[in-house]
Structures are given as structure tokens and as C-alpha cells.
C-alpha positions as CSV (number, residue, x, y, z in Angstrom):
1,X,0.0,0.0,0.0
2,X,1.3,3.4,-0.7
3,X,0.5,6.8,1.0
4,X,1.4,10.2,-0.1
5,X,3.6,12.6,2.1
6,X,3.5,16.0,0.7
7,X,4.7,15.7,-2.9
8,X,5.8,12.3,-2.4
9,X,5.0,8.8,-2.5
10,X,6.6,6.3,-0.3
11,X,5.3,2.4,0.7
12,X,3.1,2.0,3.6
13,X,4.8,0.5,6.2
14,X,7.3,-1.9,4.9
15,X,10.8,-2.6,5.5
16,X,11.2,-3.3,1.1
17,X,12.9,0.0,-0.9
18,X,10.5,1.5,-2.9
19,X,10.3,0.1,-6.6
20,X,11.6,1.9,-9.7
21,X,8.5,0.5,-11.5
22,X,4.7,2.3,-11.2
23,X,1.6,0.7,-11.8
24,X,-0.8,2.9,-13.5
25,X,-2.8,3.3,-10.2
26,X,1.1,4.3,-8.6
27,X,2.0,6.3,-11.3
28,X,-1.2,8.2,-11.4
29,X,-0.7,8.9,-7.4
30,X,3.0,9.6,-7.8
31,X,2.5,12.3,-10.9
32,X,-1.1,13.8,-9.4
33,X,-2.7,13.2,-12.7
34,X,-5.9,10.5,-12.7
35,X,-5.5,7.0,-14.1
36,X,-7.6,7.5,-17.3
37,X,-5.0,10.9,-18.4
38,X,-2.3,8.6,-17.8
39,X,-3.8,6.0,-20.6
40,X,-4.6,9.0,-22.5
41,X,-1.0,10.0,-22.8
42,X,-0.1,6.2,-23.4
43,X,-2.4,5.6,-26.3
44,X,-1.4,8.9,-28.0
45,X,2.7,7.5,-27.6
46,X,3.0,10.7,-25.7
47,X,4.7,9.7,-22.1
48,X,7.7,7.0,-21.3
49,X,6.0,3.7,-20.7
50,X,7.1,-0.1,-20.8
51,X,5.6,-3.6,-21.4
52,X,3.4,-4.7,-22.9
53,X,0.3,-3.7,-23.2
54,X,-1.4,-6.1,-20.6
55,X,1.5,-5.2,-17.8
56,X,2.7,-1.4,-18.3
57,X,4.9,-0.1,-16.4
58,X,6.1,3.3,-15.5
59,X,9.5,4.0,-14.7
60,X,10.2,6.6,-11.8
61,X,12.9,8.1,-13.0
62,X,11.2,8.7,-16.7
63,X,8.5,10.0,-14.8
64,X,10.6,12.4,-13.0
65,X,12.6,13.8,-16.4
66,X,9.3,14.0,-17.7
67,X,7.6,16.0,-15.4
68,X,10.6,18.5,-15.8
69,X,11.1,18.4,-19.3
70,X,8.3,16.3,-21.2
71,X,10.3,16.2,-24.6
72,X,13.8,15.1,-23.5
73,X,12.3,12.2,-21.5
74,X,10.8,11.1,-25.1
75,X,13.6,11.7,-26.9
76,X,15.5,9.8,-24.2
77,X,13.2,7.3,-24.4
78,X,12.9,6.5,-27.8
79,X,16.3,6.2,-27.8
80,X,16.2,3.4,-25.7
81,X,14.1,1.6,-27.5
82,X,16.3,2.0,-30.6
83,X,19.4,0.1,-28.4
84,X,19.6,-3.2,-29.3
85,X,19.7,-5.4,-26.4
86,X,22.8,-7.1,-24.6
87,X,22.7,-10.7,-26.1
């Protein structure tokens, strides 16, 4: 369970490190924005998200650059994506 403290969000109670992975329900509670904007931004390919579509994922960190700067955390992002991956 999460609770919010001021501007933050940190786990209710237990002794684990808070994850670098939001659910949409997290995410939405971590940025201040509801859970259907979130989904709104996702389907327009407009805001850092991961998995597929069944199990997305927001990372923190993304969420952070893009709350600060909105078009470096997509152009980070997308390149990213364009890495190929360590095989």
C-alpha cells in the first residue's frame, strides 16, 4: 500500500525499498494526474512507458525527467528503444 507525504510517495509501512516500476494506479498517485489521463498519454505514444500492453509499467525516473522536461524524457526514451539489447 502506498500513502502520499506532501509531494511524495513512499510504501506504507514496509521494510522493502520502494520500486523503480509504477503501476498505473502508482504512477497516477506519484504524478497527481488520474489513471484514465495517464492511458490518455499512453495511447497517444505521448509519455515513457514499458511492457506490454497487458502489464505497463512506469519508470520513476522517466516519470521524474518527464515532469521536468516532457520532450527530452521522449527523446531519451525512444532512444532506448532503438538500443539493441545485450545478447
Amino acid at each position: 500500500m502506498w500513502t502520499t507525504r506532501g509531494d511524495s510517495i513512499t510504501p506504507g509501512g514496509g521494510a522493502n525499498p520502494p520500486t523503480p516500476w509504477l503501476t498505473y494506479a502508482e504512477a497516477a498517485a506519484y504524478t497527481g494526474w488520474s489513471v484514465g489521463y495517464l492511458q490518455n498519454l499512453v495511447s497517444a505514444g505521448k509519455i515513457p512507458v514499458y511492457g506490454r500492453p497487458r502489464s505497463r509499467r512506469f519508470r520513476r525516473d522517466m516519470l521524474d525527467l518527464y515532469l521536468t522536461d516532457p520532450n527530452m524524457a521522449m527523446r531519451k526514451f525512444r532512444a532506448e528503444r532503438k538500443r539493441p539489447h545485450d545478447r
